[in-house]
Backbone atoms as SQL, in Angstrom:
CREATE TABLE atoms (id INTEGER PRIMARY KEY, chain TEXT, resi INTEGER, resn TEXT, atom TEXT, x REAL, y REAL, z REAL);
INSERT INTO atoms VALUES
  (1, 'A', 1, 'UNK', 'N', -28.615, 21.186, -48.618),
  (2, 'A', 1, 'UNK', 'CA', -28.846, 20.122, -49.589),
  (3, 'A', 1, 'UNK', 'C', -29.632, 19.012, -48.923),
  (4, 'A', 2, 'UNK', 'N', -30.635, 18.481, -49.556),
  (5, 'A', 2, 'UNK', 'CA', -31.120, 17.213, -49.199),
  (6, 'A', 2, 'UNK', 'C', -30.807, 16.542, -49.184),
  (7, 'A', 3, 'UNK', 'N', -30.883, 15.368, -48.368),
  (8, 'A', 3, 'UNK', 'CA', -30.180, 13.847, -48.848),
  (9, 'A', 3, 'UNK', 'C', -31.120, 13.190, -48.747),
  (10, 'A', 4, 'UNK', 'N', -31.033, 12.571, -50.396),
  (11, 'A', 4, 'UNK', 'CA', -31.767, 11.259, -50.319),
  (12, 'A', 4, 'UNK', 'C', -31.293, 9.904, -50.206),
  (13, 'A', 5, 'UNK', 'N', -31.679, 8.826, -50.233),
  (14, 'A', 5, 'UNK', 'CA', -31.484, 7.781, -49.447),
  (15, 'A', 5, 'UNK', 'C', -30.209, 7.435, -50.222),
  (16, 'A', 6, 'UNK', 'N', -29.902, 7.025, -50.926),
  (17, 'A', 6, 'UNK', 'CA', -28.445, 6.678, -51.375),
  (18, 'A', 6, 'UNK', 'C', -27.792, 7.742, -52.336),
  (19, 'A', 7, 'UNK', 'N', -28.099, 8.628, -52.771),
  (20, 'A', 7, 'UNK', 'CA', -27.995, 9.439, -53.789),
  (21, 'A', 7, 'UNK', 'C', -26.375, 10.180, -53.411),
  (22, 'A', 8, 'UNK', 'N', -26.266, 10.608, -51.991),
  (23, 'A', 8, 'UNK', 'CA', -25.373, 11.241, -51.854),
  (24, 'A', 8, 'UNK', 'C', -24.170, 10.018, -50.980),
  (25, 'A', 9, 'UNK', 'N', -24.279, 9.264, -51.456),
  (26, 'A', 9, 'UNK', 'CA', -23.030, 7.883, -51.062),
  (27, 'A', 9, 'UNK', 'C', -21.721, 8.272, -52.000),
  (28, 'A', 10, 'UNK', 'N', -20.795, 8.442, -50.916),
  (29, 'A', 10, 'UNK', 'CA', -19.364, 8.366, -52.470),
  (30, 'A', 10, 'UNK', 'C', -19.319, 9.973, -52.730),
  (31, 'A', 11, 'UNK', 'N', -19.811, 11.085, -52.199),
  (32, 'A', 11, 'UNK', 'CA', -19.815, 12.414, -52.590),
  (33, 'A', 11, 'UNK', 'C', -18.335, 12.565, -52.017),
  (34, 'A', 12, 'UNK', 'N', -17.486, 13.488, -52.633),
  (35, 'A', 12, 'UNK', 'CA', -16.567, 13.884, -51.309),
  (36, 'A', 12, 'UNK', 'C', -16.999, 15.829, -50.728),
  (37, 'A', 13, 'UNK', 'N', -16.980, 15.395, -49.725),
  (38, 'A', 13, 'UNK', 'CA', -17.390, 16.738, -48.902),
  (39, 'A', 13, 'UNK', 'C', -16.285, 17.425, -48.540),
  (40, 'A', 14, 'UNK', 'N', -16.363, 18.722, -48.154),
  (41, 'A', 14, 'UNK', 'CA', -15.176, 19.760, -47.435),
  (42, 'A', 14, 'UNK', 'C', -15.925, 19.649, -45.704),
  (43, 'A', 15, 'UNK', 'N', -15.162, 19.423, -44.970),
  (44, 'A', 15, 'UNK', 'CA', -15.573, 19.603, -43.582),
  (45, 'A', 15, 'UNK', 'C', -15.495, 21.454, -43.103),
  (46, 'A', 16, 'UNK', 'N', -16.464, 22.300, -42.845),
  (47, 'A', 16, 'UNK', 'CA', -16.524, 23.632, -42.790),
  (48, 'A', 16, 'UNK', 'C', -16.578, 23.908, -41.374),
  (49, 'A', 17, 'UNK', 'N', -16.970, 22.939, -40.365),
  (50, 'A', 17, 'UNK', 'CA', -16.439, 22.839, -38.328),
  (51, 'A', 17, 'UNK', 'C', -16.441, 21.691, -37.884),
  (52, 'A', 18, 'UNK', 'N', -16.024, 22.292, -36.656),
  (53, 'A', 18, 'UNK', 'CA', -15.345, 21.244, -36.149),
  (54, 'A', 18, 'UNK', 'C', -13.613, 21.029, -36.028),
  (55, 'A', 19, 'UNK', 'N', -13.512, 19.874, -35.112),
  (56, 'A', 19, 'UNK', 'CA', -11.810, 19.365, -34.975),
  (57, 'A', 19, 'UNK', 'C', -10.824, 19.193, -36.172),
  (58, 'A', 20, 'UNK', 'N', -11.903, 18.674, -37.169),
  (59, 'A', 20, 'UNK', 'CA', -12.187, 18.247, -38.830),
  (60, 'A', 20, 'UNK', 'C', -11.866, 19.643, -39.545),
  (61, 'A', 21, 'UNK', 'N', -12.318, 20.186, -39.422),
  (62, 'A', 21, 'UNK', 'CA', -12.467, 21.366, -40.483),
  (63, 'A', 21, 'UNK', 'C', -11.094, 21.578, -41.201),
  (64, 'A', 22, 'UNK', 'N', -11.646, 22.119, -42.575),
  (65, 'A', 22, 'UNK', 'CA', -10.660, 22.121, -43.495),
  (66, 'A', 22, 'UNK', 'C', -9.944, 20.740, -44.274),
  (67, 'A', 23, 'UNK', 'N', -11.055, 19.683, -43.994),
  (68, 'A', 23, 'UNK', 'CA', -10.346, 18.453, -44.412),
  (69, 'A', 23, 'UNK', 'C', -11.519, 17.997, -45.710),
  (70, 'A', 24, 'UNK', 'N', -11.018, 16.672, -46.648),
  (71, 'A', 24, 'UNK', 'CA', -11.654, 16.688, -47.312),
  (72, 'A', 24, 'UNK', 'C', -12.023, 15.195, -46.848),
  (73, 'A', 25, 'UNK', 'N', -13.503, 14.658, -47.239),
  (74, 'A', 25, 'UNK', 'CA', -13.938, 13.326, -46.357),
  (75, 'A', 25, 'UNK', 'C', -14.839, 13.010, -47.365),
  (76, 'A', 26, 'UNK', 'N', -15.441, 11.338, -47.286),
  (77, 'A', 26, 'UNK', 'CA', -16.069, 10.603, -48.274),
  (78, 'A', 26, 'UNK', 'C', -17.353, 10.477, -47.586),
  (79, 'A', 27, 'UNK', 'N', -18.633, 10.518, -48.145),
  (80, 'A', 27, 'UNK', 'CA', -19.788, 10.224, -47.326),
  (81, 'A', 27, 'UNK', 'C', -19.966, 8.733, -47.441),
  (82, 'A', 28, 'UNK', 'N', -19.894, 7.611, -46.167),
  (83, 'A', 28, 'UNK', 'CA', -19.898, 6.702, -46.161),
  (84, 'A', 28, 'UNK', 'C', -21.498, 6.140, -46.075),
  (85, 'A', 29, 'UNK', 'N', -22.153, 6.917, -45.205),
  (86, 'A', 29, 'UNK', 'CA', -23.354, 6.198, -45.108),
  (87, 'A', 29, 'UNK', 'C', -24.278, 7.899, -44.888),
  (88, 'A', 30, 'UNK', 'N', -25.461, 7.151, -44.643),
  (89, 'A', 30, 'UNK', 'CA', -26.729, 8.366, -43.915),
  (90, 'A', 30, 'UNK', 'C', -27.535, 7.894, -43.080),
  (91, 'A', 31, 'UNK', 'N', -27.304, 8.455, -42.113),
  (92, 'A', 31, 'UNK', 'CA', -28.324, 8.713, -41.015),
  (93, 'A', 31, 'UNK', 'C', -29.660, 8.988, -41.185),
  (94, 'A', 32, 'UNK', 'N', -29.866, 9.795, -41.012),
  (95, 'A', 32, 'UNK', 'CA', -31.376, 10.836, -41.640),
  (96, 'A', 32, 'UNK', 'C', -31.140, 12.207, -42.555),
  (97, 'A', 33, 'UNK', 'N', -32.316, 12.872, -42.564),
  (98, 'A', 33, 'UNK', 'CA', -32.067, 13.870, -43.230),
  (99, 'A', 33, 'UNK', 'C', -30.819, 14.780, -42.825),
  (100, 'A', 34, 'UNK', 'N', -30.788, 15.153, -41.689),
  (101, 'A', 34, 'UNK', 'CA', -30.048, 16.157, -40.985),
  (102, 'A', 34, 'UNK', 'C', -28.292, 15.840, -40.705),
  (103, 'A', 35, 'UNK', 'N', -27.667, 14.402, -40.871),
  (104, 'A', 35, 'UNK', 'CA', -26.680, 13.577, -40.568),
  (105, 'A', 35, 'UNK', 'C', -26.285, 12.375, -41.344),
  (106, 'A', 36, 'UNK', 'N', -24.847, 12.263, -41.750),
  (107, 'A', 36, 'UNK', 'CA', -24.448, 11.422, -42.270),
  (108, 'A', 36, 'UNK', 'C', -23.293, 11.385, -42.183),
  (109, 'A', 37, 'UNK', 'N', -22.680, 10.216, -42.488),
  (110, 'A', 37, 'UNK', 'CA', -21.299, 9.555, -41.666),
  (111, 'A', 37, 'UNK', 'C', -20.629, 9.328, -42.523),
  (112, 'A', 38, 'UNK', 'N', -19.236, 10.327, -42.608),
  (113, 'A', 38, 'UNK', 'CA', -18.343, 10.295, -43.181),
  (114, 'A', 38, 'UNK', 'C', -16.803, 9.790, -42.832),
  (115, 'A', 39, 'UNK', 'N', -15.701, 9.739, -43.830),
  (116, 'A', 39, 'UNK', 'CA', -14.656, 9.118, -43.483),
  (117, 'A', 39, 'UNK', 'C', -13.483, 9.098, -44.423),
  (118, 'A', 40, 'UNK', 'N', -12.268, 9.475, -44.282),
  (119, 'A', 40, 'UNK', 'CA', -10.963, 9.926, -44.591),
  (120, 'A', 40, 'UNK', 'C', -10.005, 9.024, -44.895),
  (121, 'A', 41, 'UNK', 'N', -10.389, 7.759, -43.929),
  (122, 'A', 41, 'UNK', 'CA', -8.981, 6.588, -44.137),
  (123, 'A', 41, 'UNK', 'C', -7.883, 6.929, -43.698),
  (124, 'A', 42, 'UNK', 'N', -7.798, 8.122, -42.589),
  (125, 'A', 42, 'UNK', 'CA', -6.383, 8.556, -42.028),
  (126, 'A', 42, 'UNK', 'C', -7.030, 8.386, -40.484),
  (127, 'A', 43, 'UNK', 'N', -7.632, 9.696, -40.478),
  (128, 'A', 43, 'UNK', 'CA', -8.036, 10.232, -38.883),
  (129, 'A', 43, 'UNK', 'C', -9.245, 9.306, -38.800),
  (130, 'A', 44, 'UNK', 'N', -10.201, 9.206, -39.780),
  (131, 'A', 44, 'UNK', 'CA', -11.397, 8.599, -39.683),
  (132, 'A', 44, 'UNK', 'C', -11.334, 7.732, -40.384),
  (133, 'A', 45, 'UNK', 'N', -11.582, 6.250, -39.857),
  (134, 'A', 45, 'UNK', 'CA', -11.189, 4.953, -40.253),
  (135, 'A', 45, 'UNK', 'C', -12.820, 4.782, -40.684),
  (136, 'A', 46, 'UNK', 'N', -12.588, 3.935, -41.858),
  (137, 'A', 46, 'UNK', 'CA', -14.063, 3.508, -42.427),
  (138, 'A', 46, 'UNK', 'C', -14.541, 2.183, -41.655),
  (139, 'A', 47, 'UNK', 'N', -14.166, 1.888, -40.258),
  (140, 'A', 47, 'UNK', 'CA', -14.579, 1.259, -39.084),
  (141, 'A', 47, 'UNK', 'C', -15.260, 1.813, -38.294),
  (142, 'A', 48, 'UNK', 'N', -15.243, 3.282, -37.908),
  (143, 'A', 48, 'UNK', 'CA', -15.529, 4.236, -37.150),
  (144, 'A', 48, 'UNK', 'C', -15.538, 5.664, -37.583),
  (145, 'A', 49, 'UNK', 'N', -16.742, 5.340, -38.672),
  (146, 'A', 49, 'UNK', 'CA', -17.316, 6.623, -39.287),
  (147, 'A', 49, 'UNK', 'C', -17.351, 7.931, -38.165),
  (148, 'A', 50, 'UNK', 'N', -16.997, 9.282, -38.810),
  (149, 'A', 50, 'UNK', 'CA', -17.718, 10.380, -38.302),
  (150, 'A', 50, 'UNK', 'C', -19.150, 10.486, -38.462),
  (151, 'A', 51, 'UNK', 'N', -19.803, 11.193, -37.479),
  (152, 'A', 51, 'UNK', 'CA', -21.486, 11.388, -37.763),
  (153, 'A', 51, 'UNK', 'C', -21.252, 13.261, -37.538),
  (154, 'A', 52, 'UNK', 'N', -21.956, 13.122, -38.497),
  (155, 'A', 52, 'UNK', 'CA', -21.221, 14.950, -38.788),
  (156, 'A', 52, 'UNK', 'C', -22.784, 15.626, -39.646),
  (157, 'A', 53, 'UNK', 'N', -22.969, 16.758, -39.388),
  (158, 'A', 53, 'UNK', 'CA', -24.408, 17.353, -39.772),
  (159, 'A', 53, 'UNK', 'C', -23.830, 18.125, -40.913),
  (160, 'A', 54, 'UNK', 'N', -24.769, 18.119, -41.645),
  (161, 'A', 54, 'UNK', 'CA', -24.754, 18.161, -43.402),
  (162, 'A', 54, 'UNK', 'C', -24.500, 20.019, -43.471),
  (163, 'A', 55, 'UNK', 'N', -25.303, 20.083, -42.393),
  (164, 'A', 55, 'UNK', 'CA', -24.844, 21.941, -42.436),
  (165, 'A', 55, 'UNK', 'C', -23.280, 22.687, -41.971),
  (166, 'A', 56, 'UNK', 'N', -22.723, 21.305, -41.399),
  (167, 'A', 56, 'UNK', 'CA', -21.133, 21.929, -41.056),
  (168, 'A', 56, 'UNK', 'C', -20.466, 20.961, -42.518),
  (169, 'A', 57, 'UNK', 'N', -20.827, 20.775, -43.994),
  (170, 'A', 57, 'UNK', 'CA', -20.323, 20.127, -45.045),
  (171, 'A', 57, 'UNK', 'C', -20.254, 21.115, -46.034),
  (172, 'A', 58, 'UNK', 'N', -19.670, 21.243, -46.840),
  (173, 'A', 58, 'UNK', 'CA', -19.701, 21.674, -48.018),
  (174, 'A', 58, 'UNK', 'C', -19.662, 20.768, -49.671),
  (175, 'A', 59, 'UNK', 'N', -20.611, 20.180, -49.836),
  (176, 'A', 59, 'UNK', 'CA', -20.845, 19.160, -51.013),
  (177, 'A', 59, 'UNK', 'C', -19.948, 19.571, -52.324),
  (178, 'A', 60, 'UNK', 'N', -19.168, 18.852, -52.692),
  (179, 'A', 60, 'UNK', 'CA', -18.307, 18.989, -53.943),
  (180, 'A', 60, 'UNK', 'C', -19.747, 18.670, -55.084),
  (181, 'A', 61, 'UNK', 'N', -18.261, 18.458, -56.112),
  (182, 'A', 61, 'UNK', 'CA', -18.693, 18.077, -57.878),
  (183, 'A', 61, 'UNK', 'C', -18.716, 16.466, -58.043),
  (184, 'A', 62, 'UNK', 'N', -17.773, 16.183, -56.991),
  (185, 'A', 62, 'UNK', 'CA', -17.136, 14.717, -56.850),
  (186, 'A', 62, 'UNK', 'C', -17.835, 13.748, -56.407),
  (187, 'A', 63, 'UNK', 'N', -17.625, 12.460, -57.116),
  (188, 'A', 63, 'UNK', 'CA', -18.060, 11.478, -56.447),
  (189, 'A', 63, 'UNK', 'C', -17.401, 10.161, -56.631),
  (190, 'A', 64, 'UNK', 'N', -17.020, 9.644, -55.737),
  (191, 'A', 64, 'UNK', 'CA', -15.794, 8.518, -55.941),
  (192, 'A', 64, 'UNK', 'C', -16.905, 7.121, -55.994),
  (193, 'A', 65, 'UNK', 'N', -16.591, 7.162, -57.761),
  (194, 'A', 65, 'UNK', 'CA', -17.873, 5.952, -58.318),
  (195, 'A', 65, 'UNK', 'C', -17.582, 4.801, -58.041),
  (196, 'A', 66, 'UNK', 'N', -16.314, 4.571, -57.727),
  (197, 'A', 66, 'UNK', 'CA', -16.006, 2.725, -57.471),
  (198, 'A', 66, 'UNK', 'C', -16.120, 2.874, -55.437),
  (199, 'A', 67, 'UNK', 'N', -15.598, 3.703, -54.702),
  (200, 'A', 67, 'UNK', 'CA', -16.248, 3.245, -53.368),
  (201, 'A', 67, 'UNK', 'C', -17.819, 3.435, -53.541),
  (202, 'A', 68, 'UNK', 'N', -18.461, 4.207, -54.225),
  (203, 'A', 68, 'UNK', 'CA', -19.913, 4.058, -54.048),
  (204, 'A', 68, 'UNK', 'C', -20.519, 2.919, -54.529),
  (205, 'A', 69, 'UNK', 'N', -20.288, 2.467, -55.441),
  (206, 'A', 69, 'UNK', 'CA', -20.442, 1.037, -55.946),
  (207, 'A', 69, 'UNK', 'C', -20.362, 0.300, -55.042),
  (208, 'A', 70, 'UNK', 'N', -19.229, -0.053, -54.328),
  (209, 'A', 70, 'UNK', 'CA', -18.747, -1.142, -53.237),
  (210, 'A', 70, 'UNK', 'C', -19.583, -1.098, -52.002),
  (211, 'A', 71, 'UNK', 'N', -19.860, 0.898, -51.488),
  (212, 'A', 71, 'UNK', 'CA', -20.721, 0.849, -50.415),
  (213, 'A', 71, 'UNK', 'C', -22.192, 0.346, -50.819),
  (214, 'A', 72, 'UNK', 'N', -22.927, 0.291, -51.860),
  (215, 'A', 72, 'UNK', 'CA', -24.135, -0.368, -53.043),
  (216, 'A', 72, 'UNK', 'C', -24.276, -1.586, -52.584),
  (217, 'A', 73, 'UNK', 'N', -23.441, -2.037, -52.619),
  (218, 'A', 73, 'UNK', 'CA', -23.219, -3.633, -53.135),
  (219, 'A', 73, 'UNK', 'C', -22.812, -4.291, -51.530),
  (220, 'A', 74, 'UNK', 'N', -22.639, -3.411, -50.571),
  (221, 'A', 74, 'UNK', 'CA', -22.228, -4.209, -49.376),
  (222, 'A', 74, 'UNK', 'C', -21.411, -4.348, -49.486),
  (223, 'A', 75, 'UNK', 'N', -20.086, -4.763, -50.289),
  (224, 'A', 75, 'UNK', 'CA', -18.403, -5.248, -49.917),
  (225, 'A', 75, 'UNK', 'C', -17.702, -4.252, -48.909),
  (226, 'A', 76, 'UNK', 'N', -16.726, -5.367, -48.787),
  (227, 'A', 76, 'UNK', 'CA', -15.886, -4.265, -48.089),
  (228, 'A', 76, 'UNK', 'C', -14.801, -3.343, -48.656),
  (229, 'A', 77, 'UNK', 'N', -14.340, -1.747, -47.768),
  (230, 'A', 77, 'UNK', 'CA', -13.723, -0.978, -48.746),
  (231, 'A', 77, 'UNK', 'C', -12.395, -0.594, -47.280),
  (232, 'A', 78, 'UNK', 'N', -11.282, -0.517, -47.987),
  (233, 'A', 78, 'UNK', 'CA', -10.244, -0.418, -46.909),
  (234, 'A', 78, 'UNK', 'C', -10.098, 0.884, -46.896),
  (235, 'A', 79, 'UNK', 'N', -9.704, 1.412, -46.224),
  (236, 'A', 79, 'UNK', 'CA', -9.078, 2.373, -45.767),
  (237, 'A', 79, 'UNK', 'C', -8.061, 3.430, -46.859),
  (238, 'A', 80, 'UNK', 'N', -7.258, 2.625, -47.259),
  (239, 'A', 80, 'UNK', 'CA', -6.286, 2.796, -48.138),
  (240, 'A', 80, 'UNK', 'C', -7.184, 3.310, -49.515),
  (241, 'A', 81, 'UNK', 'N', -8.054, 2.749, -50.143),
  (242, 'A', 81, 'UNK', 'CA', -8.850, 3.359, -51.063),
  (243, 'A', 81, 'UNK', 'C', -9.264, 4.703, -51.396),
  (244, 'A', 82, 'UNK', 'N', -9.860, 4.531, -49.997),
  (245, 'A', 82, 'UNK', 'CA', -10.564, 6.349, -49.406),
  (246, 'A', 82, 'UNK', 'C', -9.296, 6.863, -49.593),
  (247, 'A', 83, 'UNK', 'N', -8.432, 6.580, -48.569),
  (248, 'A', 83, 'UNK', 'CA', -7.079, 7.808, -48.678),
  (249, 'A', 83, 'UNK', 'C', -6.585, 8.205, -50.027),
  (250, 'A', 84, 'UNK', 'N', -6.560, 6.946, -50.556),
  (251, 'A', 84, 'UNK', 'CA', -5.567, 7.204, -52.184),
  (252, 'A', 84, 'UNK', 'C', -7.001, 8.224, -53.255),
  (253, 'A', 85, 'UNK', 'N', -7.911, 7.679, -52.923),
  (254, 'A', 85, 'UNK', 'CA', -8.992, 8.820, -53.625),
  (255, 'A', 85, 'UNK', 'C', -8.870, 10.038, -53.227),
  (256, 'A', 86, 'UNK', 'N', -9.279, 10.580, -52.061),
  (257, 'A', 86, 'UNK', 'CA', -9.192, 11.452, -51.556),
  (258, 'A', 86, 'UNK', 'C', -7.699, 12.848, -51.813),
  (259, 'A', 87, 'UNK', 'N', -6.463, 11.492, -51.769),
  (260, 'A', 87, 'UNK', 'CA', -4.973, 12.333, -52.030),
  (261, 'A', 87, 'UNK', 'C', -4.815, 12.797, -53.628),
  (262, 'A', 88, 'UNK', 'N', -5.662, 11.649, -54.251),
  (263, 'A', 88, 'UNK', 'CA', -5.667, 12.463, -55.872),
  (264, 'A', 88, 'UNK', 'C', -6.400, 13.677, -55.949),
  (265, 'A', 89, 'UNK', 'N', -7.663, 13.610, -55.392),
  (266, 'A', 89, 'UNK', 'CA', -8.460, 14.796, -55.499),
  (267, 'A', 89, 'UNK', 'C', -7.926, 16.004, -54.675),
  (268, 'A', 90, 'UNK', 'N', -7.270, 16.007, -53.728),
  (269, 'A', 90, 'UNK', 'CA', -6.947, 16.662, -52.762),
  (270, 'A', 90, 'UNK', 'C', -6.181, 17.678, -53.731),
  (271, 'A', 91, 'UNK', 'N', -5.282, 16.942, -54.267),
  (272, 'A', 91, 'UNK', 'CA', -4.251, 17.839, -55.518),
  (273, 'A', 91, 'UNK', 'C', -5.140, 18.182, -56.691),
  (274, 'A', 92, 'UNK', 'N', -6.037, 17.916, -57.108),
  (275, 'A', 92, 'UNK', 'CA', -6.667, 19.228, -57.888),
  (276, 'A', 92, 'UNK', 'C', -7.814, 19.637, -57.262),
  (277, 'A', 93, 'UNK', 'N', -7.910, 20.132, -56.437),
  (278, 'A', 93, 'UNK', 'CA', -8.713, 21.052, -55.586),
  (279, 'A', 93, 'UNK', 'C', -9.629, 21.670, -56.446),
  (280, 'A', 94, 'UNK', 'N', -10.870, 20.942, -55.865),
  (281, 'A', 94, 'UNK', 'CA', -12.509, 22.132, -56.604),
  (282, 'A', 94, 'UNK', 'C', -13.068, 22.209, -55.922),
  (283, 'A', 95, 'UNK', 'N', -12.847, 23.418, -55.163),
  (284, 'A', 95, 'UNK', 'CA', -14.725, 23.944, -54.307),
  (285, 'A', 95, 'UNK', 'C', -15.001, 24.539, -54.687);
């Protein structure tokens, strides 16, 4: 998948390798084409993004519209957000 410049902000991804793998994570920011920095709010604090390559991801349906908004707009987004998004989606599982 391509990434364009903000388009894929707020996606939630499946992590497919790595320490990570098997987890589900929010794309916080982008790097370049090849990398972008994701984050969980448990293991990966939205202080200290993962930088993780788009080919060890698996891109959902999902996209968590109010942190993408917030990452848009510059505010800040806690931790607790991501997690509580992430734990709803987690329980109805779509890959």
């Amino acid at each position: 998948m391509l990434v364009k410049s903000n388009s894929c902000l707020g996606k939630v991804v499946y992590s497919k390798a790595g320490r990570d793998s098997n987890r589900f994570f929010i794309i916080v920011g982008i790097l370049d084409s090849n990398y972008v920095y994701i984050c969980d709010g448990d293991l990966r604090l939205i202080e200290n993004p993962k930088k993780k390559k788009i080919k060890h991801l698996t891109f959902t349906n999902s996209t968590a519209e109010d942190i993408k908004d917030l990452l848009l707009s510059g505010k800040k987004i806690s931790n607790a957000m991501i997690r509580k998004f992430l734990q709803s989606y987690d329980n109805n599982k779509e890959v």
